[in-house]
C-alpha positions as CSV (number, residue, x, y, z in Angstrom):
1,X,-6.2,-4.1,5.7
2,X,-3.8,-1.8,7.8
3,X,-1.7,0.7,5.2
4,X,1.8,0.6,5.2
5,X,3.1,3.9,6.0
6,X,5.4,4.7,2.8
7,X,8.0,6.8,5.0
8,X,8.6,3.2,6.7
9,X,9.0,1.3,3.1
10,X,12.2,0.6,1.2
11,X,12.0,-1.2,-2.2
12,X,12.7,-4.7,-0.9
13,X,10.4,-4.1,1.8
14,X,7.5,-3.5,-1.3
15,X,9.5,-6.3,-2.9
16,X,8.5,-8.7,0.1
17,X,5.2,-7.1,0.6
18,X,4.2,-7.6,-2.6
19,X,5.4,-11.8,-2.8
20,X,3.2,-12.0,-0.1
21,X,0.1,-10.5,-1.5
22,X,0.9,-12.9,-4.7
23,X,1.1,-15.5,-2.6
24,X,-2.1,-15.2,-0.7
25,X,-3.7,-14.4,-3.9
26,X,-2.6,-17.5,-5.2
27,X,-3.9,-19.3,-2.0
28,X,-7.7,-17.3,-2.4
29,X,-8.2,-18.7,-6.1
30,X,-7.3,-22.0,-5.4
31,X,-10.4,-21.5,-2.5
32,X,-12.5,-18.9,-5.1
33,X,-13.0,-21.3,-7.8
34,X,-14.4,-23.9,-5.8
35,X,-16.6,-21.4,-3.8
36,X,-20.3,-21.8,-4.9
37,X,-22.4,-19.1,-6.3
38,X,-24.6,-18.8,-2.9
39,X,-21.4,-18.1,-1.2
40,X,-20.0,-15.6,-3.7
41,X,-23.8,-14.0,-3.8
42,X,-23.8,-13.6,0.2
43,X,-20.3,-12.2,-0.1
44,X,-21.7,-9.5,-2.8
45,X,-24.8,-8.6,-1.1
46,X,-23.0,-8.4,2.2
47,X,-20.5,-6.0,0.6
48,X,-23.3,-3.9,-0.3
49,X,-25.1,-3.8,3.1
50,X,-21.8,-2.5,4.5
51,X,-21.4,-0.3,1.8
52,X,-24.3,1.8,2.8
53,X,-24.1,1.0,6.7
54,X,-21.0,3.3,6.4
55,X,-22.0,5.7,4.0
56,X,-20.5,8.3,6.4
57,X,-17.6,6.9,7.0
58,X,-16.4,6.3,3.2
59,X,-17.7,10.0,2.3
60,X,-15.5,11.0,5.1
61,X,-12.7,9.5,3.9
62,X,-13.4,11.0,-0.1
63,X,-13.8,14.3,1.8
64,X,-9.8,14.1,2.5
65,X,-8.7,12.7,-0.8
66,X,-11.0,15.8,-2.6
67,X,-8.9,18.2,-0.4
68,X,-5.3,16.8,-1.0
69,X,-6.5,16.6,-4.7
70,X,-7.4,20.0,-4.8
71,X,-4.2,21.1,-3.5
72,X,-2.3,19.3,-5.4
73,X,-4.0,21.3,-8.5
74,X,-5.5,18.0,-10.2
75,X,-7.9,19.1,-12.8
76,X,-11.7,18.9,-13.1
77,X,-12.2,16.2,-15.1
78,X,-9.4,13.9,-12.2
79,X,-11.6,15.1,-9.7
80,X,-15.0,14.5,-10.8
81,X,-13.3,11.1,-11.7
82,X,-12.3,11.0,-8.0
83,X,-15.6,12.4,-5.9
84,X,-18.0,10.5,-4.0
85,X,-21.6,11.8,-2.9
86,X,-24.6,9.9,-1.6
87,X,-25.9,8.8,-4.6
88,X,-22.6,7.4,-6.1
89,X,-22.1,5.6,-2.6
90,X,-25.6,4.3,-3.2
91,X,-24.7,3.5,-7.2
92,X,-21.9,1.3,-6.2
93,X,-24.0,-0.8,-3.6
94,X,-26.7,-1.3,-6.2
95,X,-24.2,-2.2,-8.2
96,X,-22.6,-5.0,-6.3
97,X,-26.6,-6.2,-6.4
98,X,-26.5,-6.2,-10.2
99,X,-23.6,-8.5,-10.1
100,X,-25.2,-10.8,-7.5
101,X,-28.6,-11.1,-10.3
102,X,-25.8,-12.3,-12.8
103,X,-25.5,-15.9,-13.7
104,X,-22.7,-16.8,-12.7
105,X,-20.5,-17.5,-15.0
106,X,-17.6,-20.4,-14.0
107,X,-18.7,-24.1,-14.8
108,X,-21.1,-22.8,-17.9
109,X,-21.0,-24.8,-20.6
110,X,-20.1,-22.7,-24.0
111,X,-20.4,-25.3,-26.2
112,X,-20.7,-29.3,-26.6
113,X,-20.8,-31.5,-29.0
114,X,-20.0,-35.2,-30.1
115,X,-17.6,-36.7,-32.3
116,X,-18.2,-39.7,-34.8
117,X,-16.6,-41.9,-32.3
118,X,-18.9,-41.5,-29.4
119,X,-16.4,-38.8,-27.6
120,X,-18.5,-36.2,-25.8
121,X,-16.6,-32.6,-25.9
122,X,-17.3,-29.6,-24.0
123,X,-16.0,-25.9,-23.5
124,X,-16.7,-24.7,-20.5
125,X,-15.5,-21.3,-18.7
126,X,-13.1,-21.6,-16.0
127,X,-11.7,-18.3,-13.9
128,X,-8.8,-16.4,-15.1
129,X,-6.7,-16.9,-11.5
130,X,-5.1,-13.7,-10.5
131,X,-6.1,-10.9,-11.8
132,X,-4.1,-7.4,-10.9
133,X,-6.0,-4.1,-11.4
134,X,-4.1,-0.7,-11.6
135,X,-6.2,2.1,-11.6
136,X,-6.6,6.0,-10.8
137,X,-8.9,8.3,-9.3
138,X,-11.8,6.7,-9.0
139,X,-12.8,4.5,-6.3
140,X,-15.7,2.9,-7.4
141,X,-13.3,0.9,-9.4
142,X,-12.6,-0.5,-5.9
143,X,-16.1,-1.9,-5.7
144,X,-16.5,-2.8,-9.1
145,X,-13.2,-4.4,-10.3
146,X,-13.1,-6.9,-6.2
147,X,-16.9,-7.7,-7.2
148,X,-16.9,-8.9,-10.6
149,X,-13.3,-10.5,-10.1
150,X,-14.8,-12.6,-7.4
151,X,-18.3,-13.5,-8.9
152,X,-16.1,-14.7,-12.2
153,X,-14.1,-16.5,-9.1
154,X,-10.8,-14.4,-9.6
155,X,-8.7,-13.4,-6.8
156,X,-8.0,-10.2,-7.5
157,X,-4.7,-7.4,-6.5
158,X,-6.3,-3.7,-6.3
159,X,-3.4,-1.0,-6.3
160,X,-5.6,2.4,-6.9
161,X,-4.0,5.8,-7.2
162,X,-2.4,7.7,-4.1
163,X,-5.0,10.6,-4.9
164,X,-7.7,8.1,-4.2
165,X,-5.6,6.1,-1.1
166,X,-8.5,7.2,1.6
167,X,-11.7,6.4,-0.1
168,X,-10.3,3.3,-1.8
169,X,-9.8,1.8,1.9
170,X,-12.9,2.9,3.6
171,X,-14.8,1.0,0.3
172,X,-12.4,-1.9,0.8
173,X,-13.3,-2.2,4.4
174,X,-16.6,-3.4,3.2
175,X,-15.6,-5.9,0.5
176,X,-13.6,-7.6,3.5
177,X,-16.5,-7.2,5.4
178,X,-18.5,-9.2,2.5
179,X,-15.7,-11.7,2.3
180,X,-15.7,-12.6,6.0
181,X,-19.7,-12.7,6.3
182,X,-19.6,-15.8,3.6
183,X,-16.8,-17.2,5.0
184,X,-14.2,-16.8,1.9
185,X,-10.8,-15.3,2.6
186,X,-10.2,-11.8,2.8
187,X,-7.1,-12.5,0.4
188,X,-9.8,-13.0,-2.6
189,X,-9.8,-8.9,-3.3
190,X,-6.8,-7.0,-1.6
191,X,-6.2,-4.0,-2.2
192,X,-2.0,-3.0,-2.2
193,X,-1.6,-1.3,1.2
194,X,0.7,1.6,0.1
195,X,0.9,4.4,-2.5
196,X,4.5,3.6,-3.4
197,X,5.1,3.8,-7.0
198,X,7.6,1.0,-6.5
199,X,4.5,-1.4,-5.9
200,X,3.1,-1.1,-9.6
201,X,6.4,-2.1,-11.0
202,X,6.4,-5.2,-9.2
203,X,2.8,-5.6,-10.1
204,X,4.5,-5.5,-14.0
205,X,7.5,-7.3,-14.0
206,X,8.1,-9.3,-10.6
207,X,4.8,-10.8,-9.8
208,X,4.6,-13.7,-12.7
209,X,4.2,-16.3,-10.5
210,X,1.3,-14.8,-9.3
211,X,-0.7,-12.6,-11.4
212,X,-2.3,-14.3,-14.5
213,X,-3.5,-10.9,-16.4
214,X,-3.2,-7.2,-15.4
215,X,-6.0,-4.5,-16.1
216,X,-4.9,-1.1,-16.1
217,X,-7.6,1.7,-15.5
218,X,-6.6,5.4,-16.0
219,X,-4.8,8.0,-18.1
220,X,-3.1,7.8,-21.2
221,X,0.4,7.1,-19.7
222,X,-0.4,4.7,-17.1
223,X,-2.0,1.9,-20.0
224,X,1.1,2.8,-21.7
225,X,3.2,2.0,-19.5
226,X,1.2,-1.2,-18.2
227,X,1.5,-2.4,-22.3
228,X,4.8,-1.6,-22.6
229,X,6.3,-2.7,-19.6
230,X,4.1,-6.1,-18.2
231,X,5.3,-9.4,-18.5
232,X,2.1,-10.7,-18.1
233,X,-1.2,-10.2,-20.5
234,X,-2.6,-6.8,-20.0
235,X,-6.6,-6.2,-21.2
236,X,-6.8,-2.8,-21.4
237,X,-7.1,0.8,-23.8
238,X,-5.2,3.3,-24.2
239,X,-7.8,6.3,-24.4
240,X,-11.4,6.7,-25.1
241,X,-11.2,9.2,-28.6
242,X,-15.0,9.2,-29.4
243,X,-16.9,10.3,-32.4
244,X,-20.8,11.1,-33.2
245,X,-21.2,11.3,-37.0
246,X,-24.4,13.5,-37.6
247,X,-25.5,12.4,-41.3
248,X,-27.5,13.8,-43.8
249,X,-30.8,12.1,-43.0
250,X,-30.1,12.9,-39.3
251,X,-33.7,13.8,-37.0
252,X,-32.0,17.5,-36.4
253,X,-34.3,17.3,-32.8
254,X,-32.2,13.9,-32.0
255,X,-29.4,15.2,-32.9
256,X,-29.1,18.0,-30.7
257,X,-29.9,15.9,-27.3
258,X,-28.1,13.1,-28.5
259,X,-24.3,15.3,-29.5
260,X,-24.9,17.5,-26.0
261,X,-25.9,14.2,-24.2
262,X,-22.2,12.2,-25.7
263,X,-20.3,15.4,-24.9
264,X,-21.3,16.7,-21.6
265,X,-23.5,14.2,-19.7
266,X,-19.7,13.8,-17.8
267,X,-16.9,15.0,-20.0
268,X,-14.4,13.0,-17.8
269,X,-15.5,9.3,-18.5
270,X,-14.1,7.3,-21.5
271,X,-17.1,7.1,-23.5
272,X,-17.6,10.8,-23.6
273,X,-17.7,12.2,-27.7
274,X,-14.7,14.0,-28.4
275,X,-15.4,14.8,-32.2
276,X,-18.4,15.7,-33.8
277,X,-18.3,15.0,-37.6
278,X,-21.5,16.1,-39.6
279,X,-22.1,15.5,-43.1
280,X,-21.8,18.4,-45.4
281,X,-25.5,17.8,-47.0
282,X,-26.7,19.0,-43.6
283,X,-24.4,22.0,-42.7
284,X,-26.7,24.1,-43.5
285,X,-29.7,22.9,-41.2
286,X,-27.9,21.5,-38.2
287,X,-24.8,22.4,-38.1
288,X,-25.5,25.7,-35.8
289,X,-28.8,24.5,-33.9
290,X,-25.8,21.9,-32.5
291,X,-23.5,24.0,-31.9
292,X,-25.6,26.5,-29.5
293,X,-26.5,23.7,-27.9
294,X,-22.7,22.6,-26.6
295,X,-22.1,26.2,-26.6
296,X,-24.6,27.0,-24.5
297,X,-24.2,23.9,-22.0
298,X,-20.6,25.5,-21.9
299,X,-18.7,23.3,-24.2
300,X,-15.6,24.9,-26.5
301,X,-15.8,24.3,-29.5
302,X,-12.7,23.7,-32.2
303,X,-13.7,23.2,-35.5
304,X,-12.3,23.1,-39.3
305,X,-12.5,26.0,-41.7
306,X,-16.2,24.8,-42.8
307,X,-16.9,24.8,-38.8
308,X,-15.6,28.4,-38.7
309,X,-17.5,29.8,-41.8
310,X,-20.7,28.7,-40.1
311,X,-19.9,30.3,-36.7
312,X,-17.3,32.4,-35.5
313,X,-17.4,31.1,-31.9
314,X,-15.5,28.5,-32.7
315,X,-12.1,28.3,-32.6
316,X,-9.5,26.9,-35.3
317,X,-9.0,23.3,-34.6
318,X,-5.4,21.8,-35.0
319,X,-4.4,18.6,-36.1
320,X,-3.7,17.4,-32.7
321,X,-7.6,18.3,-31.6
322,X,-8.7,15.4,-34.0
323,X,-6.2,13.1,-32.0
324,X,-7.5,13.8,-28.4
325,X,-9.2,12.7,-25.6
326,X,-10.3,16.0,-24.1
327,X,-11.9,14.5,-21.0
328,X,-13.2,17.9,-20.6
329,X,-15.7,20.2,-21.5
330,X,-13.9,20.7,-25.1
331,X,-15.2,19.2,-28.6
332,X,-13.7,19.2,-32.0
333,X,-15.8,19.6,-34.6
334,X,-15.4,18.9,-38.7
335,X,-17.7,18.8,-41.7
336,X,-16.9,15.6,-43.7
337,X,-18.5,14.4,-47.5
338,X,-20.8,12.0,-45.8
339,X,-20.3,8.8,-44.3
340,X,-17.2,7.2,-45.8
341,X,-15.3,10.1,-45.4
342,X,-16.8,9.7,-41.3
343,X,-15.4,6.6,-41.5
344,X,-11.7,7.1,-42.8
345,X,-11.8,9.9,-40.2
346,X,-12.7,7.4,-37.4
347,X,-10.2,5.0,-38.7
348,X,-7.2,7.9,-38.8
349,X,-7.9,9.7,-35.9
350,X,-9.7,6.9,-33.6
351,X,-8.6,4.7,-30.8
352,X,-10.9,1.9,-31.6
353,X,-13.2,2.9,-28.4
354,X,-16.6,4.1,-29.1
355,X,-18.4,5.5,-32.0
356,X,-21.8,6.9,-32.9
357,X,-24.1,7.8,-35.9
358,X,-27.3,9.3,-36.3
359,X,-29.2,8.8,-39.0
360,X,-32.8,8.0,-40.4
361,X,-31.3,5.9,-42.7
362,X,-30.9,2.6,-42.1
363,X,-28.6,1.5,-45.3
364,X,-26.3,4.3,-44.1
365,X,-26.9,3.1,-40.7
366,X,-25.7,-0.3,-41.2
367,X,-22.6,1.0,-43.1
368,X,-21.3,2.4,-40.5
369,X,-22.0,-0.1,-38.1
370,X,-20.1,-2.5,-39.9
371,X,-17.7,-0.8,-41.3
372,X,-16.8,1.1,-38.5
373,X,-13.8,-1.1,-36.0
374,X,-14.3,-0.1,-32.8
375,X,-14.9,-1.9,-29.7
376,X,-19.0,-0.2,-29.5
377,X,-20.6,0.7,-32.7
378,X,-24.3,2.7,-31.8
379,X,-26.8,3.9,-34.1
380,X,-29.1,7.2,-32.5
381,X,-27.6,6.8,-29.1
382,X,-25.1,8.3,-26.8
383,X,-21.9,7.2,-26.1
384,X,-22.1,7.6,-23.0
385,X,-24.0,4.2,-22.9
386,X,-20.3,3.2,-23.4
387,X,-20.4,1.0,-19.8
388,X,-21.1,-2.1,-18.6
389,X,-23.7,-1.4,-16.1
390,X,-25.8,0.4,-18.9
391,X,-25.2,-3.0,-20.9
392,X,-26.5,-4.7,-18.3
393,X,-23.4,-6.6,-17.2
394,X,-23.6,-5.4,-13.6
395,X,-20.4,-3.2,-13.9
396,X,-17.5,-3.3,-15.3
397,X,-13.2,-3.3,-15.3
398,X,-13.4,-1.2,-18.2
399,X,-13.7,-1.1,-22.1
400,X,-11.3,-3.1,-23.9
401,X,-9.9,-1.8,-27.0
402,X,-7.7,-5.0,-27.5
403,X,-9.2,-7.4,-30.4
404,X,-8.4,-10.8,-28.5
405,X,-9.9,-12.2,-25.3
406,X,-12.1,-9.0,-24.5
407,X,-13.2,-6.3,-26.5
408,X,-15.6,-3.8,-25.4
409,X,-17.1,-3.8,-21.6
410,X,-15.2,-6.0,-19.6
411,X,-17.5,-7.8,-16.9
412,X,-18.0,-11.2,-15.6
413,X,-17.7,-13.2,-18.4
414,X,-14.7,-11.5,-20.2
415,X,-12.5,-12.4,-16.5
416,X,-13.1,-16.0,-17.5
417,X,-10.6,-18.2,-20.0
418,X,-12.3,-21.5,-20.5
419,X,-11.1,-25.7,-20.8
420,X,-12.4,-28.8,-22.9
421,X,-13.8,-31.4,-20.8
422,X,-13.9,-34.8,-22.9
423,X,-16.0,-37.6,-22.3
424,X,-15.4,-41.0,-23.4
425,X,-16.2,-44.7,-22.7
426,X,-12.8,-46.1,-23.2
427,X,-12.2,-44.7,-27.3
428,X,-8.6,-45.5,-28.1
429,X,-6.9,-43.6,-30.8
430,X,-6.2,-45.8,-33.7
């Protein structure tokens, strides 16, 4: 797809732009959910050829979008959100493979069953339609969001940030390249051909007749905005506020790899641990092996009084520090009166993302797990496993904090709404 040079655009020319990206969009479904899953397969794996065929050409491209970023001043955790190397070229082709080993999800019967008067009754799943994806930084979103959109048979409306413009294209160029190899329309995954900020809020309020459900991907302020200001259904979370709980009966040797591992495996991702709670009973035995651990991997720590008693490195935490989403190489840190006062900590201070504990203890164990209500619950892992690829969903749109329609990764089979299919032999209603 050709960009639009913004200089040229006014707002009804994004205005008209836009109606006729809805309207091919529309078009593509209509085509998408008919498509069989050889075609969408070929489409995929086709995609992912091309992806590494022009390796070169799309690290070129991230090459120009790291320098403008740079001087622009956009922080560390924005840019490692935003760079491409070899290997994450090579980790979105495999992942477009992933989603071509998926069953495929549209026409899959959920549930059947008969009624006393012979009527045969069946939910199956059915795609979504049009599916609009805002997003920033990262451009493997590009490859992940147009492939799982199509294997679910969505059309699907990509508007990345203007930081990531470049590589967002060059990795488009090979989902088109997909598309027209299996013979589908290049209108299933398009990707909004200018950085215009005027673009999104058409995307929110002027494209109803187009897009069934919006996804936003990004920062705080842009899900905001998306939940406060689309008239169609949004799936999407606000922030990723993450805790590991390190209880009494904790392994102190697990604990250490697993609380560095959650913090500082990539500080910038949602499912990175932003709060470490520890359970007073083990203060004294694992509260400082842990800390000069994070320390020492060149983590700042900001802890509570207790926190501070224990080591002086660490500097007074506010009460804001308990509400944030760092997304950097920072971790706040409090000593709580085991694991319901965890809990009520998660349940104040949380945003419903992802939460850890780690514990020997399986009673305790399962009281946090089902106590805790967040979207991923784990019990002596990281939370960085917080991702759909590691769930083995292929990839993923993102984590959904919402509690209707999808919660948690959002892959294949969370783009899909589903219909009753009744079969009779000519029952009349009495």
């Amino acid at each position: 797809m050709n960009t639009v040079s913004d200089a040229m655009l006014r707002n009804d020319d994004v205005h008209a732009l836009m109606q006729r990206l809805g309207r091919d969009a529309v078009a593509a479904a209509a085509q998408l959910a008919l498509a069989t899953t050889e075609q969408k397969n070929r489409a995929l794996a086709a995609a992912a050829a091309d992806l590494r065929a022009n390796a070169a050409r799309i690290l070129e491209a991230n090459a120009a979008d790291m320098q403008a970023a740079r001087n622009a001043g956009l922080g560390a955790a924005l840019l490692d959100r935003l760079q491409l190397d070899a290997k994450r070229v090579e980790a979105m082709a495999r992942g477009l493979e992933d989603i071509v080993a998926l069953s495929d999800p549209v026409g899959s019967v959920i549930a059947e069953w008969t009624r006393p008067n012979g009527l045969r009754i069946q939910r199956v799943r059915v795609p979504l339609g049009v599916v609009g994806i805002i997003y920033e930084s990262r451009p493997n979103v590009t490859a992940d969001a147009g492939a799982l959109c199509l294997k679910s048979g969505n059309a699907v409306i990509l508007r990345g940030g203007s930081e990531s413009s470049r590589s967002s294209a060059a990795v488009h160029a090979s989902l088109l390249a997909g598309l027209i190899a299996a013979g589908l329309s290049p209108a299933c995954i398009q990707l909004v051909p200018t950085t215009d900020r005027a673009a999104v809020g058409e995307m929110l309020a002027r494209m109803t007749d187009y897009i069934d459900v919006l996804v936003p991907r990004g920062g705080k302020s842009l899900v905001a905005r998306v939940q406060a200001e689309a008239r169609v259904p949004v799936i999407g979370h606000l922030e990723g506020n993450c805790h590991v709980y390190v209880d009494r009966d904790a392994d102190l040797a697990m604990a250490r790899k697993l609380v560095v591992n959650a913090k500082m495996r990539r500080t910038g991702i949602c499912g990175a641990a932003e709060t470490l709670l520890i359970d007073a009973v083990c203060v004294a035995t694992h509260l400082r092996p842990i800390l000069d651990d994070l320390i020492a991997a060149g983590c700042e720590v900001r802890g509570d009084a207790a926190v501070q008693a224990v080591d002086a490195r660490a500097r007074a935490a506010t009460e804001q520090d308990w509400y944030t989403e760092y997304l950097e190489a920072i971790i706040a840190v409090r000593v709580v009166a085991g694991v319901d006062e965890a809990i009520a900590h998660i349940e104040r201070y949380g945003s419903s993302h992802t939460e850890a504990i780690v514990t020997a203890n399986e009673a305790t164990a399962q009281r946090f797990l089902s106590r805790v209500d967040s979207a991923i619950v784990l019990h002596n892992a990281s939370t960085q496993f917080a991702d759909g690829g590691e769930f083995g969903m292929g990839a993923e749109i993102g984590i959904s904090t919402d509690r209707f329609h999808a919660r948690g990764p959002v892959g294949v089979e969370q783009l899909t709404s589903y219909k009753y299919l009744v079969h009779g032999s000519g029952q009349l209603r009495p």
